[in-house]
C-alpha positions in Angstrom: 93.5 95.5 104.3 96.6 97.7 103.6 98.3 101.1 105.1 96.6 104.1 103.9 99.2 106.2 101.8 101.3 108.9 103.8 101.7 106.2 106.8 105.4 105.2 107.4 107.1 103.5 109.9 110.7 104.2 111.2 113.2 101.8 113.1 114.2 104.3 116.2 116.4 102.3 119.0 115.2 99.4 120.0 111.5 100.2 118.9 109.3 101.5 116.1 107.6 104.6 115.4 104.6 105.3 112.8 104.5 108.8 111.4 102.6 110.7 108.8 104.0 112.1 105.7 102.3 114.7 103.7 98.6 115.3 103.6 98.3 112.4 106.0 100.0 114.6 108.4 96.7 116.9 108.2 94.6 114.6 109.6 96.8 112.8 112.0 99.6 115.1 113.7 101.3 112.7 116.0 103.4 109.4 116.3 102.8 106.0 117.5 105.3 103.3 119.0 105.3 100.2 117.9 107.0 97.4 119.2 108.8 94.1 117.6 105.2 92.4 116.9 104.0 95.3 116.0 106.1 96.5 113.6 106.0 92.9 111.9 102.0 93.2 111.9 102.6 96.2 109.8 105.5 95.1 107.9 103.1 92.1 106.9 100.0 93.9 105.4 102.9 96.1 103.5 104.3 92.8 102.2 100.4 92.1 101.5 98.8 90.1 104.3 95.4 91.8 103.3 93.1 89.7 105.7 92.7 89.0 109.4 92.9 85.1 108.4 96.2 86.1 106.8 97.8 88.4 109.4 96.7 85.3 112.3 98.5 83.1 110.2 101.4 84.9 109.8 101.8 85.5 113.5 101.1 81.8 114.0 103.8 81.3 112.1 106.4 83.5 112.9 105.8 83.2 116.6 106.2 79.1 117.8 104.7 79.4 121.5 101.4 81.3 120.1 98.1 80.1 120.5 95.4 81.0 118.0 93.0 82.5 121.0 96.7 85.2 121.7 97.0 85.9 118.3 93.6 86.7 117.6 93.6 89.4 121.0 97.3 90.6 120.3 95.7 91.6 116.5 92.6 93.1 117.4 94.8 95.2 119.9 97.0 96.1 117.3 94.5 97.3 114.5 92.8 99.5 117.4 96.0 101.4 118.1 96.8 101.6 114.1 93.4 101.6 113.3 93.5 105.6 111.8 96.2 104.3 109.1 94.3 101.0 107.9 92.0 100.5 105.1 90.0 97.0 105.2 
């Protein structure tokens, strides 16, 4: 799994956006907000988490009070709202 070239994501305020650079931009003409775990979801398969198994782990990991059952529904959530900017 990793973010299909063109795909960058921006610190604005308090939140995160996603935006398209390039010829990404020709297929995708919009932005999406991210928030904290959201933006570390994506910060993590930049950094190389290139597998569900690793992403769940990293949230596991990262967020103490997290049950495995969450983690799995607060991913699948996230890769359907990104899913235009992944590559498995």
């Amino acid at each position: 799994m990793k973010i299909k070239e063109g795909f960058i994501i921006k610190k604005l305020g308090i939140g995160y956006i996603v935006v398209t650079v390039g010829d990404a931009s020709k297929n995708f003409n919009g932005v999406i907000r991210l928030n904290e775990s959201g933006a570390f979801l994506w910060q993590s398969i930049q950094d190389g988490a290139d597998s569900r198994e690793k992403l769940i782990q990293a949230m596991l990991d990262r967020y103490e009070d997290l049950d495995q059952e969450t983690a799995e529904k607060d991913l699948d959530e996230f890769l359907g709202r990104v899913a235009f900017a992944v590559e498995e």
